[in-house]
C-alpha positions as CSV (number, residue, x, y, z in Angstrom):
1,X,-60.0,-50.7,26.8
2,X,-56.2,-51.0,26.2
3,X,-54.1,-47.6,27.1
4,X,-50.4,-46.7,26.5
5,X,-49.2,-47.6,30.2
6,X,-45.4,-45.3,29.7
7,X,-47.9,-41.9,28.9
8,X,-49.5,-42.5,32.0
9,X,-48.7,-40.2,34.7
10,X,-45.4,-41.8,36.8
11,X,-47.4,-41.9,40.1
12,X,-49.9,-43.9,37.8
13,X,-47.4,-46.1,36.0
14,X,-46.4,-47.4,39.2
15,X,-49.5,-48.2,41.1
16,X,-50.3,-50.4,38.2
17,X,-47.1,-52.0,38.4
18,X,-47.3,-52.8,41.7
19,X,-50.7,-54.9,40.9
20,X,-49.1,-56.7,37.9
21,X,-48.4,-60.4,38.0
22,X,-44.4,-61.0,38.4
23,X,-43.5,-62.4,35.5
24,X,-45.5,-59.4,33.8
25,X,-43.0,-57.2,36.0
26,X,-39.8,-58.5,34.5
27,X,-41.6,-58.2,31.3
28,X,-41.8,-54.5,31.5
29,X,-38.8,-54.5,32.5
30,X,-37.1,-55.1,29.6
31,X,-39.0,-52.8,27.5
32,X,-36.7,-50.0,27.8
33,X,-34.2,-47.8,30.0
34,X,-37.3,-46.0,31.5
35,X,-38.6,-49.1,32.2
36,X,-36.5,-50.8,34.2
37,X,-35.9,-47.6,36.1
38,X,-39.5,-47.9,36.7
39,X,-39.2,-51.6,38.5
40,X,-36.2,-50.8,40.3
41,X,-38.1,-48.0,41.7
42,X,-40.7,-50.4,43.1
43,X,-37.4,-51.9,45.5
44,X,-38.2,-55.6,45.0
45,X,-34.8,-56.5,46.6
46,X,-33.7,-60.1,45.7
47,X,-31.6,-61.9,49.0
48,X,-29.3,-63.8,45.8
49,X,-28.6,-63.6,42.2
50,X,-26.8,-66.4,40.8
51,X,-25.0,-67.6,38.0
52,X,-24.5,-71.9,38.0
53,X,-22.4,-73.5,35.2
54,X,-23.3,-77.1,34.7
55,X,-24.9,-78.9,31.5
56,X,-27.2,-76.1,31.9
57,X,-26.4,-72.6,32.9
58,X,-28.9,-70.9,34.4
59,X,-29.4,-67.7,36.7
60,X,-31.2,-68.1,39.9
61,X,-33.1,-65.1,41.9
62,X,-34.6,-65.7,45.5
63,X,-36.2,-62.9,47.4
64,X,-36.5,-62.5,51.1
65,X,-40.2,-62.2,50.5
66,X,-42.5,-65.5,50.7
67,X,-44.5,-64.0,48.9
68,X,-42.5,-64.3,45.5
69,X,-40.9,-67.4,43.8
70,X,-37.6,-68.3,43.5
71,X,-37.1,-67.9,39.2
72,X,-34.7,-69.2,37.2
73,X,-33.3,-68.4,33.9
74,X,-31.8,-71.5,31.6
75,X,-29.0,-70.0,29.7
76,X,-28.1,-71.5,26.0
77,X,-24.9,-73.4,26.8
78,X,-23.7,-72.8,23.2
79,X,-23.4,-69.4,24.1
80,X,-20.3,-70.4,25.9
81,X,-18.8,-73.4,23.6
82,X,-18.4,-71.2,19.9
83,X,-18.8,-67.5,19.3
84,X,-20.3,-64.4,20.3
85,X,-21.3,-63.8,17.2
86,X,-25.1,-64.8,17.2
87,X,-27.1,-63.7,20.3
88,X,-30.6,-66.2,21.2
89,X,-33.6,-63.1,21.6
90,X,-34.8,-65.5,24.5
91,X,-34.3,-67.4,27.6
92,X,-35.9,-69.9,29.4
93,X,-37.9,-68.8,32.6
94,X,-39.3,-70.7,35.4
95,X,-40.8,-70.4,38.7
96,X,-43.0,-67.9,38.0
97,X,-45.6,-70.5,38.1
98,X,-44.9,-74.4,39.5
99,X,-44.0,-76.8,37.8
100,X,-44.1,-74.7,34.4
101,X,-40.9,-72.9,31.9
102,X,-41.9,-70.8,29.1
103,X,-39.3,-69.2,27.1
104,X,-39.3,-65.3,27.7
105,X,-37.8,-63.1,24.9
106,X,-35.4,-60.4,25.5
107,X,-34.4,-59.2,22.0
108,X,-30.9,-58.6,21.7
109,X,-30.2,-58.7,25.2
110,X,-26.8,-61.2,26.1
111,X,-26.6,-63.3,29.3
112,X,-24.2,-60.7,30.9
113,X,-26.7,-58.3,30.3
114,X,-29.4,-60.3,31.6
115,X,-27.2,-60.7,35.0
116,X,-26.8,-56.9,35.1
117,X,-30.4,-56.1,34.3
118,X,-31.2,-58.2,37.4
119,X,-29.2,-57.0,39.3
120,X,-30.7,-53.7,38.8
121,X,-34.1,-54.3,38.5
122,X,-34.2,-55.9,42.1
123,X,-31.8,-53.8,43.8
124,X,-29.2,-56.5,44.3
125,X,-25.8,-54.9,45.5
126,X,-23.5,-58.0,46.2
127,X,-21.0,-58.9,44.0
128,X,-21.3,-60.7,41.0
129,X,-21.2,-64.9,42.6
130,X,-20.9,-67.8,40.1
131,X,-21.0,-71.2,40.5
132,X,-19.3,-74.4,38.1
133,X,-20.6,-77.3,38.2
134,X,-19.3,-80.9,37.2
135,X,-21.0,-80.8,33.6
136,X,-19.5,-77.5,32.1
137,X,-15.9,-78.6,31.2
138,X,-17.0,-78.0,27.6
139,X,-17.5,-74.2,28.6
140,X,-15.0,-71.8,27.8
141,X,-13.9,-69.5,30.6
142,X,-12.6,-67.2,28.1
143,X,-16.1,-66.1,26.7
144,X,-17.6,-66.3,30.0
145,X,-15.2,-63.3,30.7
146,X,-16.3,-61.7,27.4
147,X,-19.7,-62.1,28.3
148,X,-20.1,-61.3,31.9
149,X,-16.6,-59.6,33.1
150,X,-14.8,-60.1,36.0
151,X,-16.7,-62.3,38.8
152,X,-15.4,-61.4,42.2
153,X,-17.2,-64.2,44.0
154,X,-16.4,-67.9,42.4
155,X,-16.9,-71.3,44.1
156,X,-15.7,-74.4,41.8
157,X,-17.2,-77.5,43.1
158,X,-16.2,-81.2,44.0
159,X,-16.2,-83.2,40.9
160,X,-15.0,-80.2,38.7
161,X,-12.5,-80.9,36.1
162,X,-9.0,-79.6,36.7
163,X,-8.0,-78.8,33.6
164,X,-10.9,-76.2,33.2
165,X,-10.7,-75.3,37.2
166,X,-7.3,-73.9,36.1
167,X,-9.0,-72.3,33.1
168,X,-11.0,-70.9,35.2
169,X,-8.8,-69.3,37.6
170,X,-6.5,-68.3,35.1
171,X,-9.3,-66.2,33.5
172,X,-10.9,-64.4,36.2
173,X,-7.9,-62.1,37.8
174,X,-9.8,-60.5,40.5
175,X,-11.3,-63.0,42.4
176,X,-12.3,-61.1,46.2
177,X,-13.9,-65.0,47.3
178,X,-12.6,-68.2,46.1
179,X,-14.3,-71.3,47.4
180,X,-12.5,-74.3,45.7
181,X,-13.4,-78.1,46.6
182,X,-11.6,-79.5,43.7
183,X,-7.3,-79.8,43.7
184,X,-6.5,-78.8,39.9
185,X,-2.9,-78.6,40.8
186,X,-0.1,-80.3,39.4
187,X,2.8,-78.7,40.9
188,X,2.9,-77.1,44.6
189,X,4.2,-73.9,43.2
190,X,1.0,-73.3,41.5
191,X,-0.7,-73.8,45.1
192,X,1.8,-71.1,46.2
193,X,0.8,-69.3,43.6
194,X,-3.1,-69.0,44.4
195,X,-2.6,-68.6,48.0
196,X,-0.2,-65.4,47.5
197,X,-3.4,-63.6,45.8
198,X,-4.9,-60.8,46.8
199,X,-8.0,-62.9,48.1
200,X,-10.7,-61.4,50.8
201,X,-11.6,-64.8,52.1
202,X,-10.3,-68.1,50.3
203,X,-12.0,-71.6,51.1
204,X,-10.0,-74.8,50.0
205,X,-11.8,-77.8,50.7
206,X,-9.8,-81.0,49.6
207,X,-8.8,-84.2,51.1
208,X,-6.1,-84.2,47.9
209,X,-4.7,-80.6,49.2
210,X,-1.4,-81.2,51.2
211,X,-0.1,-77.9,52.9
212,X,3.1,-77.8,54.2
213,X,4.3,-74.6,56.6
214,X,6.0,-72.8,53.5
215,X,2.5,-72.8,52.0
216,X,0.8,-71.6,54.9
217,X,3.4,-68.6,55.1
218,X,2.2,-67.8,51.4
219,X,-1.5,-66.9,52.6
220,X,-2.5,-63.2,51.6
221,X,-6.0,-63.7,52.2
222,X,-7.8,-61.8,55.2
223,X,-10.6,-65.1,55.6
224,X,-9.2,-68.3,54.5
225,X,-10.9,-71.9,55.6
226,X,-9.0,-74.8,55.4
227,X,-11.2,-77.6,55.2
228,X,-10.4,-81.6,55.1
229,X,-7.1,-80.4,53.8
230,X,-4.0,-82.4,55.4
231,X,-1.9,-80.4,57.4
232,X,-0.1,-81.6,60.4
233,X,-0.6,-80.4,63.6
234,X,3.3,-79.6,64.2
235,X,3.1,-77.5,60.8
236,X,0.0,-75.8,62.2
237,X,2.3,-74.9,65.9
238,X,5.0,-73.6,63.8
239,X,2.9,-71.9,61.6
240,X,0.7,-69.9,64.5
241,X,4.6,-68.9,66.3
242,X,5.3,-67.1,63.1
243,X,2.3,-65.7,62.3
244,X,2.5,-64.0,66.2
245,X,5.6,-63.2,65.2
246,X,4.8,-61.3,62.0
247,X,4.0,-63.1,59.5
248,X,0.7,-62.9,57.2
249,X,-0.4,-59.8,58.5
250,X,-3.4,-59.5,56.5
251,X,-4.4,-62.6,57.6
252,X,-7.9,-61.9,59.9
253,X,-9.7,-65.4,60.2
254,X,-8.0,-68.7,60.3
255,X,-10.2,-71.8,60.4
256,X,-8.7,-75.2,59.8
257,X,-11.7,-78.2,59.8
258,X,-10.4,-81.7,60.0
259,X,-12.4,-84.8,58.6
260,X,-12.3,-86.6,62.1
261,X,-11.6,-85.5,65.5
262,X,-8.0,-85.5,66.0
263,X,-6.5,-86.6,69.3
264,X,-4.6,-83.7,71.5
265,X,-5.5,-80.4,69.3
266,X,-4.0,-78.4,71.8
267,X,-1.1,-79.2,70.5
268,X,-1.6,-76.9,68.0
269,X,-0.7,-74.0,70.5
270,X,2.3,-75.9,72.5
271,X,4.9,-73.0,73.4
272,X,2.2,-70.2,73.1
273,X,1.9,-67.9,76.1
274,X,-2.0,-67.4,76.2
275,X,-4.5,-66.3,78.8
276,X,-7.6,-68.8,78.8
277,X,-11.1,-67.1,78.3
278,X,-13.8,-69.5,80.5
279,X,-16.4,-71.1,78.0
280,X,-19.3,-69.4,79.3
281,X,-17.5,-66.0,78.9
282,X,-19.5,-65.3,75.4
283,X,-17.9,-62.5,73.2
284,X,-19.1,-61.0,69.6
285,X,-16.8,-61.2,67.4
286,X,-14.8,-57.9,66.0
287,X,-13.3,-58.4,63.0
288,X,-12.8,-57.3,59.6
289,X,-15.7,-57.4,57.3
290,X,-18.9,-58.9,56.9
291,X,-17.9,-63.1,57.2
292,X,-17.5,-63.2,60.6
293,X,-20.3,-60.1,61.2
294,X,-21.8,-60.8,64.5
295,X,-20.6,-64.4,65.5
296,X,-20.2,-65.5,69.1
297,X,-17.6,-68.0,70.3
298,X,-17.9,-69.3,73.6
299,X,-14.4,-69.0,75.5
300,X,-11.1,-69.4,73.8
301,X,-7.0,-68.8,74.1
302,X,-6.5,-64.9,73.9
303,X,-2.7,-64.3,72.3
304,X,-0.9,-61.2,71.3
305,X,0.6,-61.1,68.0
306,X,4.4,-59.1,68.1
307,X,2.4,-55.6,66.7
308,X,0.1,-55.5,69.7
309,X,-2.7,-56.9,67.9
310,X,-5.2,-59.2,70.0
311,X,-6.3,-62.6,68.4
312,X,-7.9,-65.7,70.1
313,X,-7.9,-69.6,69.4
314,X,-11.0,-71.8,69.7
315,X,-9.8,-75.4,69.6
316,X,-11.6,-78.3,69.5
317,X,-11.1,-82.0,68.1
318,X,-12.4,-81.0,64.7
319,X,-11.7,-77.5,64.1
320,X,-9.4,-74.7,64.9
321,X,-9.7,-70.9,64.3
322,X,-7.9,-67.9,65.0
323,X,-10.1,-64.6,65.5
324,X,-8.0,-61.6,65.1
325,X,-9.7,-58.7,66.8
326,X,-9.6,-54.9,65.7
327,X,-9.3,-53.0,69.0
């Protein structure tokens, strides 16, 4: 015998939501306001939300739960290459079951929307994270902002386009995480240019990326990875004595990766008064925010910056990285 399931008492509504099929979940979802308060009360919490730019967009949801599959919505890439004008009433959904993709409708609802309404519905609280792919050149960054906003977390892959991977950044103004493997510049001022924004952790990761000292000085990012990028390891010594001396001073986390191991990396901190920290000596790191929460290093060259503040080196043939420490 069918019944009304929203005039059912709340405790009601919910026990029989918690014994509905997934997909019939995100369904009820969607039927209204009260509805979706209703799932999100239910504290399905999804580990990532994703949107990917490629030939197809899509947004991905995984949940910490093995019990639940990863789903993915396929996004109408015309959305993205015209107007806003005319709205699809459905997307394409898959992973409720393997192997399968049905189309689930969602009335006027737009993509943005759909990202939010996730979001919600699974009690995600990170920031908004997107992805481009090689593939989505003919996407246009501009109505991705109308759609969705500002993105704070954005990683532009290898293989990207430059021209749009300067679209792109040119759009979306408050970037908090920038991951870039791509090097869409044509000048070195527009290098200088990205590395003096306001950036919570940057990642360039380029063998095409040259950085002299002038554009390490520019750095305003608290995290910032410097990966296959070429950067000599005299620039690197000069850089470290200024930065002890004052410069960058929001700078938190250093790391510089290089494609091979590099003979002598110590000379990276030639000059440097340190006191050396025996490898078995384990610490937890203390520093600013959550990219660095809880990692141990082994070891290390403890330094004093000019304001008092304590940082450490850990060198080896591939990789260095400064730790700065809050007490």
């Amino acid at each position: 015998m069918p019944f009304d399931l929203p005039q059912l008492p709340e405790n009601v509504i919910l026990e029989v939501l918690r014994n509905l099929e997934f997909r019939e979940i995100i369904l009820f979802s969607l039927l209204s306001t009260n509805s979706r308060k209703r799932v999100s009360s239910l504290q399905i919490k999804a580990s990532h939300i994703n949107m990917f730019f490629h030939a197809t967009p899509k947004i991905r949801c995984s949940f910490p739960n093995p019990s639940l599959p990863r789903i993915t919505f396929e996004l109408p890439a015309a959305l993205w290459k015209v107007s806003f004008k005319n709205y699809p009433a459905s997307f394409k959904l898959s992973g409720i079951q393997r192997g399968k993709c049905e189309r689930i409708f969602t009335g006027c609802l737009k993509s943005g929307d759909l990202f939010e309404h996730l979001y919600r519905i699974f009690n995600y609280r990170r920031e908004k994270h997107v992805v481009f792919y090689p593939g989505c050149q003919k996407v246009n960054p501009d109505l991705i902002f109308k759609d969705i906003g500002d993105v704070p977390s954005i990683i532009i892959t290898a293989g990207s386009q430059n021209d749009n991977a300067r679209r792109v950044l040119k759009t979306f103004k408050r970037i908090n995480k920038l991951c870039l493997e791509i090097n869409p510049f044509e000048d070195p001022n527009d290098l200088q240019t990205l590395l003096t924004r306001n950036f919570y952790s940057l990642t360039l990761s380029n063998s095409m990326i040259i950085l002299r000292l002038e554009d390490l000085l520019m750095i305003n990012a608290v995290h910032c990875s410097l990966i296959g990028c070429r950067i000599e390891l005299r620039t690197i010594n000069r850089f470290f004595k200024l930065w002890l001396a004052g410069s960058n001073p929001r700078l938190a986390h250093l790391k510089i990766e290089f494609p091979e191991p590099i003979p002598n990396p110590w000379m990276s901190i030639c000059g440097i008064w340190y006191q050396r920290i025996p490898e078995d000596q384990e610490r937890v790191v203390d520093t600013v925010g959550e990219v660095l929460w809880q990692n141990r290093i082994h070891g290390g060259f403890d330094v004093r910056r000019r304001d008092g503040r304590k940082a450490t080196f850990r060198i080896t043939s591939t990789a260095i990285r400064l730790f700065v420490w809050m007490r």
